[in-house]
TORSEDO-847101 format. One line per field, with one value per residue: residue number from 1; residue in three letters; x, y, z of N, C-alpha, C in turn. Coordinates in steps of 0.02 Angstrom, whole numbers, plus 50000, padded with zeros to 5 digits. Example, Ala and Ser with C-alpha at 12.3 -4.5 7.8 and 13.67 -1.06 7.14 Angstrom:
BEGIN
num	c(1; 2)
residu	c(ALA; SER)
n_X	c(50660; 50642)
n_Y	c(49716; 49888)
n_Z	c(50390; 50354)
ca_X	c(50615; 50684)
ca_Y	c(49775; 49947)
ca_Z	c(50390; 50357)
c_X	c(50660; 50645)
c_Y	c(49835; 50002)
c_Z	c(50390; 50394)
END
This chain:
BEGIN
num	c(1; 2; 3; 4; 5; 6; 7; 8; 9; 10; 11; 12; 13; 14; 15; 16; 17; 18; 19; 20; 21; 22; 23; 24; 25; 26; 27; 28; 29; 30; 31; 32; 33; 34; 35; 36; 37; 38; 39; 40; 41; 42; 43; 44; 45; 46; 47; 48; 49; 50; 51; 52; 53; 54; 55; 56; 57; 58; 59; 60; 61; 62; 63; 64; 65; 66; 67; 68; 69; 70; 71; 72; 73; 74; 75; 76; 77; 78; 79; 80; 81; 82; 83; 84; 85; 86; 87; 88; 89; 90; 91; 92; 93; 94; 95; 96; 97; 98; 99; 100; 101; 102; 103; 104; 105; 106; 107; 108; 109; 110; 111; 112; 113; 114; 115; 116; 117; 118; 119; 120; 121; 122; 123; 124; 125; 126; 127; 128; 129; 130; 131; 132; 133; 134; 135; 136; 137; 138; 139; 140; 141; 142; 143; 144; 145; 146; 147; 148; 149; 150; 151; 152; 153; 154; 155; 156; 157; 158; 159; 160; 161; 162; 163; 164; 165; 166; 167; 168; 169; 170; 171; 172; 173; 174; 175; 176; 177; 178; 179; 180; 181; 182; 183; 184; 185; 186; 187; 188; 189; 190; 191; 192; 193; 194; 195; 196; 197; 198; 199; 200; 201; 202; 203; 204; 205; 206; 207; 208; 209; 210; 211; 212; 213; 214; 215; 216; 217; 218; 219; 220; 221; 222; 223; 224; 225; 226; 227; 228; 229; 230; 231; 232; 233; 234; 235; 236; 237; 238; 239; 240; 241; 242; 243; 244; 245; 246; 247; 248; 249; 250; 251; 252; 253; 254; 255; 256; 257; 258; 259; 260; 261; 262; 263; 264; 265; 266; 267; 268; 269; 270; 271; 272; 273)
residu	c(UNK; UNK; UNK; UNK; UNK; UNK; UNK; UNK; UNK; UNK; UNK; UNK; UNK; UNK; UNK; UNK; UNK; UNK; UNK; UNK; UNK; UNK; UNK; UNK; UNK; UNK; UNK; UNK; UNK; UNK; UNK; UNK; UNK; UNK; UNK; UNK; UNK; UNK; UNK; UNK; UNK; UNK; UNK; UNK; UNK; UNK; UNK; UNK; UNK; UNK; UNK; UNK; UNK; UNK; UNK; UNK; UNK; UNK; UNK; UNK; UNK; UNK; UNK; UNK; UNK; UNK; UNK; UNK; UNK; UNK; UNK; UNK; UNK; UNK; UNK; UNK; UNK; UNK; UNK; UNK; UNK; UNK; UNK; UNK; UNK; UNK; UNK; UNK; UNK; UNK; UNK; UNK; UNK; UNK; UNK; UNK; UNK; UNK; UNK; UNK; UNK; UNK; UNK; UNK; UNK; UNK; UNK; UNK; UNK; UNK; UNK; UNK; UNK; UNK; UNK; UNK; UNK; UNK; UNK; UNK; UNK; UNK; UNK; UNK; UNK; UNK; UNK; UNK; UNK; UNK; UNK; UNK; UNK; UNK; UNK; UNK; UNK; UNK; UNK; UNK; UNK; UNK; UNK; UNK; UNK; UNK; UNK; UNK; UNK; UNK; UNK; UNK; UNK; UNK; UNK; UNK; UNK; UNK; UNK; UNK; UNK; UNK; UNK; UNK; UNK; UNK; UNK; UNK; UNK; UNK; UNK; UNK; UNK; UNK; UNK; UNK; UNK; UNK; UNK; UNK; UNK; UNK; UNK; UNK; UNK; UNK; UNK; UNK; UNK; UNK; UNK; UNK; UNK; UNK; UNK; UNK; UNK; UNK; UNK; UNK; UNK; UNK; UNK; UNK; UNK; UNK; UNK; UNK; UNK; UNK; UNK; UNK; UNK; UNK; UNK; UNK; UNK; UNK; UNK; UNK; UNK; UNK; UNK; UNK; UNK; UNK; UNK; UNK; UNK; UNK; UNK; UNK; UNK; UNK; UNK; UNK; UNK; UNK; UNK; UNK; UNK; UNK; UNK; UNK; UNK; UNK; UNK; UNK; UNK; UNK; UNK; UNK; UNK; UNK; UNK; UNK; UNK; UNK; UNK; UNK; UNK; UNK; UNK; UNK; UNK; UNK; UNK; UNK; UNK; UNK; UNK; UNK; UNK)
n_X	c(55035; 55152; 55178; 55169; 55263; 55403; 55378; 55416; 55564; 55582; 55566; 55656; 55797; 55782; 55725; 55631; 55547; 55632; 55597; 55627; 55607; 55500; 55418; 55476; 55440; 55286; 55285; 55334; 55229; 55117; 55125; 55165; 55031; 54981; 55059; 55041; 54896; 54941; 55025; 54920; 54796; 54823; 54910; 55052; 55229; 55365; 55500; 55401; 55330; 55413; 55477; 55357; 55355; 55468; 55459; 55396; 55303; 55204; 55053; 54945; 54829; 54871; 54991; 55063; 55040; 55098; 55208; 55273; 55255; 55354; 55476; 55492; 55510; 55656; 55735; 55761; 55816; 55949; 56089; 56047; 55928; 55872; 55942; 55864; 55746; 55760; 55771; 55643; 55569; 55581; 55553; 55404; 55372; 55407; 55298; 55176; 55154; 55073; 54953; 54930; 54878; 54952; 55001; 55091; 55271; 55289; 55407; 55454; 55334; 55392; 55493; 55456; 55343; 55429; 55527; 55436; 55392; 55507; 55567; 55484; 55447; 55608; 55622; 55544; 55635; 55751; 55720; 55759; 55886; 55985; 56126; 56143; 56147; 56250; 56210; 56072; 56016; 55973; 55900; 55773; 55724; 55682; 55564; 55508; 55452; 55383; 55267; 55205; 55191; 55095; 54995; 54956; 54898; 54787; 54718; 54678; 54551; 54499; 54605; 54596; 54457; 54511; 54585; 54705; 54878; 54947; 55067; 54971; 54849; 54885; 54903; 54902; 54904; 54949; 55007; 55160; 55182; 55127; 55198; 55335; 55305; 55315; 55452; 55528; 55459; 55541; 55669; 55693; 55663; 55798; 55879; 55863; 55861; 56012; 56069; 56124; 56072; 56009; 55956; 55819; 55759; 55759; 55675; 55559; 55517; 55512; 55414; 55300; 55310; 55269; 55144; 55082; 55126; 55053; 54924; 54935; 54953; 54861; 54764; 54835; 54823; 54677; 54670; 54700; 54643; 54529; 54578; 54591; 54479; 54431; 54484; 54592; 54640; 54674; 54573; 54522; 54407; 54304; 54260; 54186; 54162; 54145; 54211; 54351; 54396; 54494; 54424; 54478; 54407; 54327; 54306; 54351; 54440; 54531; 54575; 54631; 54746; 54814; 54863; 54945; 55036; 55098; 55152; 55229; 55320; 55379; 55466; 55569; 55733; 55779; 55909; 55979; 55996)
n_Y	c(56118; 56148; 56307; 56297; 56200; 56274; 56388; 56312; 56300; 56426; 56468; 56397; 56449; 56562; 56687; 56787; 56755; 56807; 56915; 56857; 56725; 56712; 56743; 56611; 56519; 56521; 56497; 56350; 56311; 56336; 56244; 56106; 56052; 56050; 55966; 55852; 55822; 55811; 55682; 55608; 55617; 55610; 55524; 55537; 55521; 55568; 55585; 55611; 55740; 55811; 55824; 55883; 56013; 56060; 56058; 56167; 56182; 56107; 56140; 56133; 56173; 56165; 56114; 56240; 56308; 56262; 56256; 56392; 56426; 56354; 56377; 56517; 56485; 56414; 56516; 56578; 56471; 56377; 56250; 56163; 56128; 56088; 55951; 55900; 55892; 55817; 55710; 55694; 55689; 55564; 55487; 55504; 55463; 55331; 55302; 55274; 55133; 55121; 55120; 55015; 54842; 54737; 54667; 54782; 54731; 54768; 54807; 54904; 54976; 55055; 55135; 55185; 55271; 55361; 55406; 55486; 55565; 55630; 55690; 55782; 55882; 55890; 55981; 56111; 56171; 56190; 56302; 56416; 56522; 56519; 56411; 56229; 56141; 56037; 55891; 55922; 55897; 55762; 55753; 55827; 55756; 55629; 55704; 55728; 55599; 55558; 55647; 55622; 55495; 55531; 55601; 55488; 55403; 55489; 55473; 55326; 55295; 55358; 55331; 55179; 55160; 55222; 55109; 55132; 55100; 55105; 55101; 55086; 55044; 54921; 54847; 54725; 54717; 54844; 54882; 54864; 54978; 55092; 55098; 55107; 55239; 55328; 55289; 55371; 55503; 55538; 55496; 55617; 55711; 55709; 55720; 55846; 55909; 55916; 55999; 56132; 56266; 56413; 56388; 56432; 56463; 56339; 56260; 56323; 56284; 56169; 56141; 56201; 56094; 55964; 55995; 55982; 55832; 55780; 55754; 55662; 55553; 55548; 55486; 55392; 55312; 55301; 55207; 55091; 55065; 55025; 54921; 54824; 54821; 54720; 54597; 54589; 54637; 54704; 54738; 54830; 54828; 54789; 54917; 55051; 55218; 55328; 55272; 55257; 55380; 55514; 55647; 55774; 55902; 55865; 55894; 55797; 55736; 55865; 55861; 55775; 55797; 55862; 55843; 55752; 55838; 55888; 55782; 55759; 55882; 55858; 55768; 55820; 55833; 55952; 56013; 55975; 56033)
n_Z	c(51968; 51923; 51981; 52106; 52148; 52081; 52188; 52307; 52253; 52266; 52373; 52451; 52426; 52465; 52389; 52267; 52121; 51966; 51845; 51720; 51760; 51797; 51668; 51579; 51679; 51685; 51513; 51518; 51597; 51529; 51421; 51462; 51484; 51369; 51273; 51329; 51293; 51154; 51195; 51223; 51179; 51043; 51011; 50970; 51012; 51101; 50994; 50875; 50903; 50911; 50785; 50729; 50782; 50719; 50605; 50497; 50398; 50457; 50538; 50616; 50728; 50869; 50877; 50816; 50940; 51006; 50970; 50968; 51123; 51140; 51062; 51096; 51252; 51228; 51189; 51329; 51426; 51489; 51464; 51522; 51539; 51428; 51448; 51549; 51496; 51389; 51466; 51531; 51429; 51381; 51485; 51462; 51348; 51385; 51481; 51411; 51403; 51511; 51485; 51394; 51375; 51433; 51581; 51674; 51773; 51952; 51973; 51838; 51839; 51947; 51915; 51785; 51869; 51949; 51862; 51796; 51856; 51930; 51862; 51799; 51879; 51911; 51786; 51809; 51925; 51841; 51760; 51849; 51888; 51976; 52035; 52057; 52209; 52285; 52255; 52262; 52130; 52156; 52263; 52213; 52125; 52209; 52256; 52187; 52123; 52239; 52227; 52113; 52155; 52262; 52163; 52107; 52199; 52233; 52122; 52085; 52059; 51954; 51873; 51879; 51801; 51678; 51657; 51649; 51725; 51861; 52016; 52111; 52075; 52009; 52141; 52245; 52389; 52481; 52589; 52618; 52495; 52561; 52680; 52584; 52558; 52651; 52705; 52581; 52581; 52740; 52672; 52594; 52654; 52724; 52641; 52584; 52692; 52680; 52617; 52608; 52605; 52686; 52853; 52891; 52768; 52715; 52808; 52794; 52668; 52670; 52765; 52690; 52577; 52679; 52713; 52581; 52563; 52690; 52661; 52566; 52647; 52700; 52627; 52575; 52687; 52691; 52584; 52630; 52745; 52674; 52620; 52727; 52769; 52670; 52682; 52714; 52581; 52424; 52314; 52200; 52117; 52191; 52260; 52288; 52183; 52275; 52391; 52342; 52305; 52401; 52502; 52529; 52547; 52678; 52827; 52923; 52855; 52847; 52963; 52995; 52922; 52971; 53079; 53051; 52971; 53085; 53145; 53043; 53058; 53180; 53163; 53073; 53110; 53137; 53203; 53109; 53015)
ca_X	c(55094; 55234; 55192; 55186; 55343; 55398; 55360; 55457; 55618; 55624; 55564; 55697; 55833; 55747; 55727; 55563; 55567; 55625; 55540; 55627; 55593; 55411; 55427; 55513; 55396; 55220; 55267; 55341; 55154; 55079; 55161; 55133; 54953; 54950; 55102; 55016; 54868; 54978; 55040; 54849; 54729; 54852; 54972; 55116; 55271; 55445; 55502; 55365; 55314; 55485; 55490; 55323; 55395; 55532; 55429; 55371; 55233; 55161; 55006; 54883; 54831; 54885; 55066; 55057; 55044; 55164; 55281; 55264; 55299; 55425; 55521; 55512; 55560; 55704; 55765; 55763; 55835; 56013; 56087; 56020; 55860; 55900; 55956; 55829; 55703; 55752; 55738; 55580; 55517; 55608; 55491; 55346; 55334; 55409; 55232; 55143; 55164; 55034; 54893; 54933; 54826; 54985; 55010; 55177; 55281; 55275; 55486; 55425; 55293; 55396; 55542; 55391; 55326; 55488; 55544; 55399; 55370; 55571; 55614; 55445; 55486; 55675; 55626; 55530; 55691; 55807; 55685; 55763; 55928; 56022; 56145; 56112; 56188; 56265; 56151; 55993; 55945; 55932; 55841; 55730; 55690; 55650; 55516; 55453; 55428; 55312; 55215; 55205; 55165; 55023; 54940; 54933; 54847; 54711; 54692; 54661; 54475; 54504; 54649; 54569; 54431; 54524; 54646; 54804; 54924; 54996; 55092; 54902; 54786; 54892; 54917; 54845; 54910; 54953; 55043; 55201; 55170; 55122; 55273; 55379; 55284; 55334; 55516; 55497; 55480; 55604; 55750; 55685; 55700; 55866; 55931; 55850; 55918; 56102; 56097; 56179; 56022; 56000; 55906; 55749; 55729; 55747; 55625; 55501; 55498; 55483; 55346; 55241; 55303; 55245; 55048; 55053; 55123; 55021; 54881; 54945; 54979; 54781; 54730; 54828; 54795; 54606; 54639; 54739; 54560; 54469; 54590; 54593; 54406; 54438; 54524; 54675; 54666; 54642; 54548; 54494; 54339; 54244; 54274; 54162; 54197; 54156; 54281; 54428; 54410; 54494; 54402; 54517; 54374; 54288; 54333; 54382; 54518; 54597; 54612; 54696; 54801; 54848; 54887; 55013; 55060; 55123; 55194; 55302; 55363; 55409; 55516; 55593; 55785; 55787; 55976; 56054; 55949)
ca_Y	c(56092; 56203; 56363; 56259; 56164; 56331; 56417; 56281; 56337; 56495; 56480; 56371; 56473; 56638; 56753; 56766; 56730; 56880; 56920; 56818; 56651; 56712; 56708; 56531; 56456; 56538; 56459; 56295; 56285; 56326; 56181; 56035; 56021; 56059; 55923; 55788; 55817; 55769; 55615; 55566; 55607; 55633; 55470; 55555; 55477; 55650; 55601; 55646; 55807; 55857; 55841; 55931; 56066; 56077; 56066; 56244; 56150; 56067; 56212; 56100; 56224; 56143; 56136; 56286; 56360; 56223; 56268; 56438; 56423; 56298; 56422; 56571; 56457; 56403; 56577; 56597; 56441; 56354; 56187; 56116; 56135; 56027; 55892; 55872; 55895; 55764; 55639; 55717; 55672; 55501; 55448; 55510; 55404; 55241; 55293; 55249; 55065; 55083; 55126; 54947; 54776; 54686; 54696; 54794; 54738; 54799; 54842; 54932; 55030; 55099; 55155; 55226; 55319; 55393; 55453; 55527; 55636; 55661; 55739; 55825; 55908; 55934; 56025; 56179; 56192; 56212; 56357; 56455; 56545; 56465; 56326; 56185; 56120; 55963; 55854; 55946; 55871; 55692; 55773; 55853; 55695; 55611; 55733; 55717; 55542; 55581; 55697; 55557; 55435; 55579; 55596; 55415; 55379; 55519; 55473; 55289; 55271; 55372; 55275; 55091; 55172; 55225; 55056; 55166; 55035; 55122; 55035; 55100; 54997; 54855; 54825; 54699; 54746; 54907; 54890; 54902; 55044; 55132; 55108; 55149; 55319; 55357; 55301; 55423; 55541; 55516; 55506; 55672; 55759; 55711; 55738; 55929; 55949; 55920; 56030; 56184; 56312; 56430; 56364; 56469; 56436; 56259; 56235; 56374; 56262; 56076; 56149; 56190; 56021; 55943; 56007; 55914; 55765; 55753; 55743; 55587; 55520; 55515; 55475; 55326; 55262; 55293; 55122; 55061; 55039; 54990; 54841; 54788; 54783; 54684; 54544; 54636; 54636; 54761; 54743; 54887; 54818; 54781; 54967; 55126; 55289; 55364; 55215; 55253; 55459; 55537; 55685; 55829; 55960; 55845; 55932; 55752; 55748; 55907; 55851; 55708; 55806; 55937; 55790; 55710; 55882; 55915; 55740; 55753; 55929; 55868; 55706; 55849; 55846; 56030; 56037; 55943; 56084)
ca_Z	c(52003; 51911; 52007; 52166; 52138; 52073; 52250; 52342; 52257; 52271; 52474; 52482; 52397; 52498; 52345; 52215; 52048; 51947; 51781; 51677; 51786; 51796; 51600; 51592; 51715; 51623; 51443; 51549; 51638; 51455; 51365; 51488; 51459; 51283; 51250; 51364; 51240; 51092; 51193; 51252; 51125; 50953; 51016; 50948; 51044; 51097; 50926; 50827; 50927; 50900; 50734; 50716; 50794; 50691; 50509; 50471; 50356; 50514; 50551; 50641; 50781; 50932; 50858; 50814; 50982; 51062; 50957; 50980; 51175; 51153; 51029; 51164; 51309; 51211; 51217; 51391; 51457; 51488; 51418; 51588; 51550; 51360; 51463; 51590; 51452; 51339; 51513; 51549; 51387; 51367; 51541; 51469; 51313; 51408; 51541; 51355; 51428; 51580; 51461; 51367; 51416; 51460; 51629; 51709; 51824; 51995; 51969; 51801; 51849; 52011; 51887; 51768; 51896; 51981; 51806; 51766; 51915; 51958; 51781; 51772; 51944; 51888; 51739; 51850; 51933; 51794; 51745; 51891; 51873; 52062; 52008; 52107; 52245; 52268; 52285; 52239; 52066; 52181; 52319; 52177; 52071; 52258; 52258; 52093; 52129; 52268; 52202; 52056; 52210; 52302; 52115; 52077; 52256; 52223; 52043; 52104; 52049; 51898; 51825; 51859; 51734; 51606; 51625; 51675; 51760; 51907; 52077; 52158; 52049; 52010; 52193; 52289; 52458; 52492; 52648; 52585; 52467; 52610; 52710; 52547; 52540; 52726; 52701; 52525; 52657; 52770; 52641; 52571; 52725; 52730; 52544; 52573; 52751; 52679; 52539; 52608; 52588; 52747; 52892; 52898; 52693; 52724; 52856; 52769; 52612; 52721; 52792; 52640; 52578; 52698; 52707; 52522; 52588; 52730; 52645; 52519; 52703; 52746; 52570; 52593; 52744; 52671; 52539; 52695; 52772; 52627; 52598; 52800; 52789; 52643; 52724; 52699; 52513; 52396; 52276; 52199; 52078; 52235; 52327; 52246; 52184; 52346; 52454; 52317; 52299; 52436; 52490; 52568; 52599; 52719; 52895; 52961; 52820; 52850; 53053; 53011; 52873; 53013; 53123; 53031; 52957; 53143; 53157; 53015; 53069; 53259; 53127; 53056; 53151; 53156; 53216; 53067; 52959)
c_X	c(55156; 55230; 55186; 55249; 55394; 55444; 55431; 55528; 55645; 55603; 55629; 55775; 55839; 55752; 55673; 55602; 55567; 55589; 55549; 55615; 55523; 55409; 55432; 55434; 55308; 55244; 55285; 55273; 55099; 55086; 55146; 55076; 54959; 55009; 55064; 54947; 54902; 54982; 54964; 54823; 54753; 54889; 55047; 55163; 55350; 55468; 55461; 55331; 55381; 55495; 55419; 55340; 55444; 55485; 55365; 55314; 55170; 55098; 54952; 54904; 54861; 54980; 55093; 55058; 55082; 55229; 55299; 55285; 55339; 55489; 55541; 55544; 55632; 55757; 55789; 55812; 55906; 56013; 56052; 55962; 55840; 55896; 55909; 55731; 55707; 55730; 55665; 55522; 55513; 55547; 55421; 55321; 55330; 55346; 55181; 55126; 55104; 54967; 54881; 54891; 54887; 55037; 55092; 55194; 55284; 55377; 55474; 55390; 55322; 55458; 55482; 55388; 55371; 55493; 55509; 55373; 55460; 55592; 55551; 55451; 55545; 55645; 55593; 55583; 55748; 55785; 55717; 55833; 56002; 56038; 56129; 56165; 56207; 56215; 56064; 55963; 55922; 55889; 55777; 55686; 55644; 55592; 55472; 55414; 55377; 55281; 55179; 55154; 55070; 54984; 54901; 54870; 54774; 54681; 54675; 54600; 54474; 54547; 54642; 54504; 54427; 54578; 54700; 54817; 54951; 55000; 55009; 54840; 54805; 54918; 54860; 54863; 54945; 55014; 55107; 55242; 55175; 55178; 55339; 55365; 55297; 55419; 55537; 55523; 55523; 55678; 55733; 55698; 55762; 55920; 55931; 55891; 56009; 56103; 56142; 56138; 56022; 55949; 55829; 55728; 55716; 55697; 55551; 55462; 55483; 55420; 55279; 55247; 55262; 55178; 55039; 55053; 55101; 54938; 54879; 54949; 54878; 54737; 54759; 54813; 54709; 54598; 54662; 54670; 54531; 54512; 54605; 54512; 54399; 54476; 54594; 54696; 54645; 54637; 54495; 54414; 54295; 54232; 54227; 54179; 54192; 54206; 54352; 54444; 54435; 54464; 54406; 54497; 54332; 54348; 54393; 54474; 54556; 54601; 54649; 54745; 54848; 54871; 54938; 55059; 55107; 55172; 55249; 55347; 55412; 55470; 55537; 55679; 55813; 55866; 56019; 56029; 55998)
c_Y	c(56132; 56262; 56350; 56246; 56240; 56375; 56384; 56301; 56373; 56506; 56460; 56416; 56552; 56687; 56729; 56749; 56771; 56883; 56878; 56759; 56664; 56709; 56642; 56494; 56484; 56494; 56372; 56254; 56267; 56262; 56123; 56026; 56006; 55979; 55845; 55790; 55784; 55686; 55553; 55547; 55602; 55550; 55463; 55531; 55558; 55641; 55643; 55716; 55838; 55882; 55871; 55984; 56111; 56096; 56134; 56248; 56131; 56152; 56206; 56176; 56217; 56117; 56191; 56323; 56341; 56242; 56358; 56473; 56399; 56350; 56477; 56534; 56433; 56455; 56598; 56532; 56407; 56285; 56139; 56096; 56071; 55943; 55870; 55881; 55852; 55683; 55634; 55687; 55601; 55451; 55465; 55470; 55338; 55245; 55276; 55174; 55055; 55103; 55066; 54887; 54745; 54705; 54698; 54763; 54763; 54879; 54921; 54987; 55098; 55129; 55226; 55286; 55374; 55442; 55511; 55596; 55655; 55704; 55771; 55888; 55958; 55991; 56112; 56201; 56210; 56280; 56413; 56458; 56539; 56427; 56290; 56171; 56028; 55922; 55859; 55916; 55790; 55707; 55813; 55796; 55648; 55646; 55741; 55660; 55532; 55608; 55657; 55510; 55465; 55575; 55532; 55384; 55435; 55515; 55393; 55259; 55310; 55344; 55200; 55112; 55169; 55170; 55085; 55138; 55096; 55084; 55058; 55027; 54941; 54810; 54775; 54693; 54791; 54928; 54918; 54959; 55094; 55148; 55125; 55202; 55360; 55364; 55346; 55500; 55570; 55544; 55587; 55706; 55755; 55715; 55829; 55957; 55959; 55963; 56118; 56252; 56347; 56391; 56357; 56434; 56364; 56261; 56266; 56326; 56202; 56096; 56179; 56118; 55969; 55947; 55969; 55844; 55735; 55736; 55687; 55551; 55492; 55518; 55390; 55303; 55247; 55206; 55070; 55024; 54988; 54919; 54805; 54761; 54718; 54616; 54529; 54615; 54680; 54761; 54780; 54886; 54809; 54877; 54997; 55186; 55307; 55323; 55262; 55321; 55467; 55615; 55726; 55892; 55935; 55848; 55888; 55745; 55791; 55900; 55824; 55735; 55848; 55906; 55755; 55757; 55882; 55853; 55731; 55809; 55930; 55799; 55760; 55867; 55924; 56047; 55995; 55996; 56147)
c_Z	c(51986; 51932; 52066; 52175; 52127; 52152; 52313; 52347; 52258; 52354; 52486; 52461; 52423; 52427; 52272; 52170; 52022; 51872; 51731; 51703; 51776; 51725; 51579; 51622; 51675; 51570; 51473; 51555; 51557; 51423; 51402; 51462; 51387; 51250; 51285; 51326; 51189; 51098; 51193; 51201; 51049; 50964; 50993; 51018; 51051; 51026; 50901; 50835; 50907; 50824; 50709; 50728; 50756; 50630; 50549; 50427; 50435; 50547; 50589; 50701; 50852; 50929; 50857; 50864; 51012; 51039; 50961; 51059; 51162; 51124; 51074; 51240; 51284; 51201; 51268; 51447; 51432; 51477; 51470; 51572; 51462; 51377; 51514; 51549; 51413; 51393; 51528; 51501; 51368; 51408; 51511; 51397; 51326; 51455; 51504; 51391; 51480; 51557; 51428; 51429; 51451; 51504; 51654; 51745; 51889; 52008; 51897; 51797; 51902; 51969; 51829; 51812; 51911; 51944; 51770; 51817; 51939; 51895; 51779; 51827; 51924; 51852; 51775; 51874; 51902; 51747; 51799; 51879; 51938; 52040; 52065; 52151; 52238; 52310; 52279; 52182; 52103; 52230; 52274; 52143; 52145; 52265; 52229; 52102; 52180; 52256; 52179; 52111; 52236; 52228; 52105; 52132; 52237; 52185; 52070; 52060; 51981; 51831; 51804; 51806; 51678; 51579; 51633; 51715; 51803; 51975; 52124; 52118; 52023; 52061; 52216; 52384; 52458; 52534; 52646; 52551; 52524; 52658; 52684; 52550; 52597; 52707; 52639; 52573; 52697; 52718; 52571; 52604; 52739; 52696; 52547; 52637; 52721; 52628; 52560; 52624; 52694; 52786; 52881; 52839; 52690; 52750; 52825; 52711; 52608; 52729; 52733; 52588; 52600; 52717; 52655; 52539; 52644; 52705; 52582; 52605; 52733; 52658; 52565; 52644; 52740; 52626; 52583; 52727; 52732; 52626; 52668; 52811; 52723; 52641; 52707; 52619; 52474; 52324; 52259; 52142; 52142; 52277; 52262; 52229; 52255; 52409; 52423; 52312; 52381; 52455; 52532; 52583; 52646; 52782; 52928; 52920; 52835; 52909; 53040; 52956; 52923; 53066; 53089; 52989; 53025; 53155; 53113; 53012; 53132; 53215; 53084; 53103; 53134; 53175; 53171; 52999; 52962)
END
């Protein structure tokens, strides 16, 4: 996702990523995984990674190499990148909460989520050397939060597994959801249209946007089914892996991704762009 996301802002901005962003975003891409290890399998909490980091005793191996990027990206990047790094990390120990027995709220989980995909998002962009426009870190975090939204729907049957609380598996109607993830949508297209960015770049960087999000668009409407045949409820202990996986190399999927790909490029108002 961070050389995707990545991609987006420098289409949208028209100009690659010069050597030092391709630097930046490499140890960036390095360090997610290896830090979402710490939080998973070690249960360390941004405190205590931090202060491993810091102690020069600390030698375990997997510190050892985090801190090792983390020290070279800290070279390379501006105080921006400080501050949308300490939010980044703030959401990702309060998302500790949706691995717990006692169940989230539905208000809870959709703040959860947001935070955890709008600051994980931000932070790729503050890797890039373009101040922002006005308005861009909210039209950025809006994006995050879908992404956040598109993972959570494909992860679905993998997260009621392992007990991960997200607004997908502690739903029992959908409907809703679904019509938030449209309007999602919507007020994205219209946070990115206003930002100032040339035409062409705009539209260049909607439009590979939108191939991702057309395809959360027929992944939901996939549990959309399952809980209509379910007498419009969705309950996801009765559905199977193969109901709850969406499965985006089957031909029929990518019609209907390239079908609502096209419908959300003709809901694209092209002359306020």
């Amino acid at each position: 996702m961070n050389y995707l996301a990545t991609r987006w802002f420098c289409v949208l901005r028209g100009r690659k990523p010069d050597k030092q962003e391709v630097l930046k975003t490499l140890y960036g891409a390095a360090i997610t995984p290896l830090v979402d290890d710490l939080w998973d399998s070690e249960g360390y909490n941004s405190t205590q990674i931090i202060n491993k980091l810091k102690d020069k005793n600390e030698s375990s191996d997997s510190i050892v190499l985090v801190r090792y990027l983390y020290d070279n990206l800290l070279k390379e990047v501006t105080e921006d990148f400080n501050k949308v790094f300490n939010k980044a990390i703030a959401a990702q120990d309060v998302s500790i909460k949706q691995l717990k027995k006692e169940r989230l709220s539905e208000k809870e989980l959709r703040q959860i989520t947001f935070d955890k995909g709008g600051y994980s998002i931000l932070l790729n962009r503050v890797l890039l050397k373009n101040p922002f426009k006005v308005g861009e870190e909210e039209a950025i975090y809006t994006l995050g939060a879908l992404v956040q939204l598109t993972n959570d729907m494909f992860d679905v049957y993998k997260d009621s597994q392992s007990g991960q609380q997200t607004l997908y598996t502690n739903s029992e109607n959908l409907n809703e959801l679904h019509r938030q993830y449209l309007t999602l949508i919507n007020e994205f297209l219209t946070q990115i249209a206003g930002l100032g960015y040339k035409s062409r770049n705009t539209k260049k960087s909607l439009y590979e946007i939108l191939v991702y999000f057309s395809r959360g668009i027929v992944c939901s409407n996939q549990l959309l089914a399952l809980q209509q045949k379910n007498n419009d409820k969705f309950e996801i202990n009765k559905f199977s892996r193969k109901e709850l996986i969406c499965d985006m190399e089957k031909i029929s999927n990518i019609i209907k991704s390239l079908k609502y790909f096209s419908s959300l490029c003709r809901g694209i108002r092209m002359e306020a762009i």
